[in-house]
MIROKE-102529 format. One record per residue (C-alpha): residue in one letter; x, y, z. Coordinates in steps of 0.1 Angstrom, whole numbers, plus 5000, padded with zeros to 4 digits. Example, Ala and Ser with C-alpha at 12.3 -4.5 7.8 and 13.67 -1.06 7.14 Angstrom:
<atoms>
a512349555078;s513749895071;
</atoms>
This chain:
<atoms>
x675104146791;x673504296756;x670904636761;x667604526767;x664104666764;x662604526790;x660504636821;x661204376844;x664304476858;x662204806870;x659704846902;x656204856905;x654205166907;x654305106943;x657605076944;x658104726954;x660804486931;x659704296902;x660703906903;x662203836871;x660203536857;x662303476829;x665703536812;x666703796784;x664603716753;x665203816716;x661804036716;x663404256745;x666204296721;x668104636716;x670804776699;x673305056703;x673005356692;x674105466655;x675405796663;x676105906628;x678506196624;x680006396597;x682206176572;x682205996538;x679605776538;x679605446562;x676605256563;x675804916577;x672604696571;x671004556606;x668504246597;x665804366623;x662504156630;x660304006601;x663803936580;x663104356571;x667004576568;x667204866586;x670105096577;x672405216601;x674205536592;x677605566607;x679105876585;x677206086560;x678706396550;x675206466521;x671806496522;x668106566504;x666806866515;x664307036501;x663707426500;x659707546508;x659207886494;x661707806462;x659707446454;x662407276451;x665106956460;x669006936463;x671706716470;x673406916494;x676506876515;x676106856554;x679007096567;x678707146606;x675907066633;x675007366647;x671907346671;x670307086690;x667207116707;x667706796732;x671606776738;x674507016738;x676706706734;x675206616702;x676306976686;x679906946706;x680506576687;x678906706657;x676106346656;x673306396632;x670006286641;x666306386636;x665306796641;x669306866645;x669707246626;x672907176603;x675207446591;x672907476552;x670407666578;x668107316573;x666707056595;x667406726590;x663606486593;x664906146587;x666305956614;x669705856601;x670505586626;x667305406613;x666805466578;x670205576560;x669905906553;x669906246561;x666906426547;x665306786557;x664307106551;x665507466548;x664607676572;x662907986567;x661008306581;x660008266618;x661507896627;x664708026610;x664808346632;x663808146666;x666607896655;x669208186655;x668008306684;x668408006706;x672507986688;x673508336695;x671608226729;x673807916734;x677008136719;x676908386751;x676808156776;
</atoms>
């Protein structure tokens, strides 16, 4: 069948059916998801509307993250996924994916399914302590 972005499959707002009018077309077009995890680096090129490249991370196991209050940038190695906002599942199966906390104590603000590459930030001061609340939180349950 492929995924497909489309609404037309959906009801209306007044909960009547939709006729489909037309088939699947490329414009409606999606893809699965990346869901990059921890690993040497594995990374596909996806030719994406326009003739652009997107890059699909499958693995990554370093990233760019840079460090606020210090001023500065390192490579850094990505060792666990620790914390994640939206879905428990993503920490179990260790995927990495925009805002996830990783075990550096950083946030990761690229989206590596879509760019590549995992780049972020270190956390610090308040956002770290709310952070390490919300694990030791998630740790007691």
């Amino acid at each position: 069948m492929g995924i497909s972005r489309d609404n037309w499959h959906k009801r209306r707002k007044t909960g009547g059916k939709r006729k489909p009018y037309h088939k699947k077309r490329k414009y409606e077009l999606g893809r699965p998801a990346a869901n990059t995890k921890i690993g040497p680096r594995r990374i596909h090129t996806v030719r994406v509307r326009g003739g652009n490249k997107k890059y699909r991370a499958l693995r990554l196991d370093v990233g760019n993250f840079s460090w606020g209050s210090e001023c500065c940038t390192r490579k850094t190695r990505i060792i666990d996924v620790v914390y994640n906002a939206s879905n428990n599942e993503l920490v179990r199966t260790k995927t990495l994916v925009k805002n996830c906390i990783v075990l550096i104590d950083s946030c990761i603000a690229s989206r590596p399914g879509q760019c590549g590459r995992a780049d972020g930030y270190v956390l610090e001061g308040k956002e770290l302590e709310f952070y390490l609340r919300k694990i030791k939180a998630r740790k007691g349950k």
